[in-house]
Residue, then its C-alpha position, 0 to 999 in steps of 0.5 A: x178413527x176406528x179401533x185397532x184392537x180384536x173386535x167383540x159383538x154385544x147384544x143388548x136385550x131390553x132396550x130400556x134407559x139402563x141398557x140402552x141409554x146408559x150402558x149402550x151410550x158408554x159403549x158407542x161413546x167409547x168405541x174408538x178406544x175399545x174393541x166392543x161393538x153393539x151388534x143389535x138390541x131387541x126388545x119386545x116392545x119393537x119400536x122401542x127397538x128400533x128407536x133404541x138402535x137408531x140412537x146408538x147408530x147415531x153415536x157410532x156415525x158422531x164419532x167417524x164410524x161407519x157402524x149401523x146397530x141392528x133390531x133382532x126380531x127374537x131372543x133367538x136370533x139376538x143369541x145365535x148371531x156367530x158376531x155376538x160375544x156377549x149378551x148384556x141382559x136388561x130386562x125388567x127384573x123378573x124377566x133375567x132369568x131366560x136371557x141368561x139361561x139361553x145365553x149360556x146355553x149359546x156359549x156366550x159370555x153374559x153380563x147380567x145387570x143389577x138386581x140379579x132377579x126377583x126370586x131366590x128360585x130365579x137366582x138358583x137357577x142363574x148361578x146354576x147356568x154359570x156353574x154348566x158354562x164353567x165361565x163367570x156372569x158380570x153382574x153391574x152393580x155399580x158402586x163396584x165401579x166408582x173409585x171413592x167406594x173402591x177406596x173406601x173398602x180398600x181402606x176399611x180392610x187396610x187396617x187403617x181403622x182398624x177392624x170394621x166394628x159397625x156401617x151405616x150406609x145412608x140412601x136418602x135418594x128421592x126415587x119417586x120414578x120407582x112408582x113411575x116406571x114398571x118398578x112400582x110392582x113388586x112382582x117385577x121388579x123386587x120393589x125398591x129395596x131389591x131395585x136400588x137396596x141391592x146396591x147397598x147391600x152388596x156393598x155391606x157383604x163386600x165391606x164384611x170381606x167374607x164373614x157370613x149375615x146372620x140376623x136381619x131385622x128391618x122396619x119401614x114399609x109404605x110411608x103414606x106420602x104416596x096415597x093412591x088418588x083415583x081422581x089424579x090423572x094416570x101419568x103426568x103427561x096428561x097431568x096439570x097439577x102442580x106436583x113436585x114430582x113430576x117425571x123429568x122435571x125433578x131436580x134428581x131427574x135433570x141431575x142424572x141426565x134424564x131430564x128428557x123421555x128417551x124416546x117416543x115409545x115410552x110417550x106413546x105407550x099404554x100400559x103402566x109396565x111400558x111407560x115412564x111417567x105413571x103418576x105417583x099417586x096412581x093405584x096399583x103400586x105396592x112397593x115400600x118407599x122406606x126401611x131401616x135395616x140391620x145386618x149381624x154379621x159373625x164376625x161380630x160386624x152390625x151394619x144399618x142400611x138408612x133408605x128412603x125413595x122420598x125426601x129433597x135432592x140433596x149431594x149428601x143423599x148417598x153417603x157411606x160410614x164405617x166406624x172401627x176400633x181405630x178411626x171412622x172414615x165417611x165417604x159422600x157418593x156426590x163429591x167422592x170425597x172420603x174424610x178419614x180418622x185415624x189412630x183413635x182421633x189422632x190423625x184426621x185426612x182428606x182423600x179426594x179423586x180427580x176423575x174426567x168421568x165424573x159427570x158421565x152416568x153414575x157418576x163415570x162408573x159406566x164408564x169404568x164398567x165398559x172398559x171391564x167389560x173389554x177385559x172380561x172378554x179377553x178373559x179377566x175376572x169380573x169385580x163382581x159377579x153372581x155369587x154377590x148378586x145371589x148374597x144380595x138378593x138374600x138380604x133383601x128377601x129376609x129384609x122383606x120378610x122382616x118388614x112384613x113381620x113387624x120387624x121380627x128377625x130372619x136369619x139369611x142362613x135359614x134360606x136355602x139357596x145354591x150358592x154360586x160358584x166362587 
């Protein structure tokens, strides 16, 4: 049954997993209950397009709606169709800035998935595209969308700790797809740490509720595991070694629901940027696989961000702690449970979070982001948006910096860069 409610046209550009297999998927999925509809998808890659297009027509028919998804030959042509209200850009990282500028440059609304680019240059001049069309970018990073890391701020600037005095925000997440996919060149998409980190980093500015970064000392790098090996098959469908890392056959990778190649174009693709299952020893990769990072805050707050793209599938792998004055609370990203401390050990809680959407993609905050995507289209302000993606992406240069340096420390506020509008 169709939806009653005013109709929106989208346009995705870049007909890769995220926009095409996750958030293009909860959009077709939902298309009953919301007024969003994905006019078409372009992509550069023409059959991944079209491959792209057809899995999305084939969710809208699943669900009794006679809606066919389109190919755009152009960026130019996806922009200027009068049905597109909103463009969601997910390109390779290094690729964001174009889209967005064209976007605005349309009048039309964007949403502008995570990292916000590579550069801070890039990021400037995004944050000026926002400022010249007076309406904000939704940007997608996707812990702003799950209810237990929603709750968990909330809590943190409650006072039910007290004041936050340090975080450490744990990442053990085995993303060895980084060095895999088009990520394990840092020119396109930032490395690992821009990748995944900017999650994380946008979570530490959010639970800093304002107070300004200004020391950054990270230590890591290349760990080694991943050596480059000449003699090893390029990618693993050429590949009969006995790897445990091999592309869709990781725990991680049956876990996230992408145990499978989405389409053919990524099975038939030659180049390393345009298929997804490069061996991880290949050479050519230049991305850190690890760091430890500490931020300072003024307000006095010190928090560490604990990451590696290595290590076992685990449902502890992403978890969260923020100790106050008062109490501590930890949330695990896997269960969503918060386990929470008050008044100086004196009372101890459980909070937990029935939620139907869990076992959707990201653990259901896609589909929470579809359903703000309608209401920023009807004009309410997004959760997060460039002014987080710009202060993320300044953490993750000066931590790069600091990597490169021996662990020397940056101070953020030595980077000049525009701020977005607020």
């Amino acid at each position: 049954m169709a939806s009653s409610k005013p109709g929106f046209g989208i346009a995705i550009i870049g007909a890769g997993e995220r926009g095409v297999y996750f958030i293009g998927s909860r959009i077709a999925e939902a298309a009953s209950d919301t007024g969003l509809r994905v006019v078409g998808v372009f992509d550069r890659l023409t059959d991944r397009a079209t491959l792209a297009a057809a899995h999305l027509s084939t969710i809208y028919e699943s669900g009794g709606l006679d809606h066919q998804v389109q190919v755009f030959a152009s960026l130019e042509d996806a922009l200027a169709d009068p049905s597109v209200d909103l463009v969601i850009v997910t390109t390779h990282t290094d690729s964001h800035r174009e889209p967005v500028e064209r976007a605005v440059a349309h009048g039309k609304r964007v949403y502008l998935d995570k990292p916000i680019s590579v550069t801070l240059s890039d990021a400037e001049a995004i944050a000026r595209s926002e400022r010249s069309a007076g309406q904000p970018i939704m940007m997608g990073f996707t812990r702003r969308y799950e209810q237990p890391w929603i709750e968990a701020v909330k809590i943190a600037h409650g006072g039910r700790i007290g004041t936050p005095r340090m975080v450490l925000l744990r990442s053990i997440i085995p993303y060895t797809r980084y060095l895999q996919l088009w990520h394990r060149n840092e020119a396109r998409s930032g490395g690992a740490l821009n990748d995944k980190g900017s999650h994380h980093f946008d979570v530490l500015n959010w639970i800093a509720d304002g107070a300004r970064p200004v020391r950054v000392t990270a230590t890591g790098g290349v760990s080694g595991i991943f050596a480059p090996d000449p003699t090893a098959p390029a990618r693993c469908s050429e590949c009969e070694r006995d790897c445990p890392y091999r592309r869709h056959e990781t725990l991680i990778d049956k876990f996230e629901g992408i145990g499978r190649v989405p389409n053919d174009s990524w099975r038939t693709a030659h180049a390393v940027h345009d298929r997804n299952d490069t061996c991880v020893y290949h050479p050519g990769a230049d991305i850190d696989d690890h760091a430890v990072v500490t931020v300072q805050y003024d307000s006095g707050l010190v928090a560490t961000l604990f990451f590696a793209i290595f290590g076992p599938w685990a449902t502890d792998q992403e978890t969260l702690e923020i100790v106050g004055d008062s109490g501590r609370l930890r949330m695990e990203r896997h269960s969503g449970d918060i386990d929470l401390v008050e008044n100086h050990g004196h009372a101890r809680s459980g909070i937990q979070f029935p939620n139907p959407d869990r076992a959707s993609s990201h653990y259901g905050a896609d589909r929470e982001l579809v359903r703000k995507l309608e209401k920023f289209l009807q004009g309410e302000v997004p959760p997060v948006g460039v002014a987080e993606g710009l202060a993320s992406l300044r953490l993750v240069t000066a931590a790069q910096i600091s990597l490169s340096e021996g662990g020397r420390p940056v101070d953020p506020r030595e980077m000049q860069v525009e701020e977005a509008a607020q």
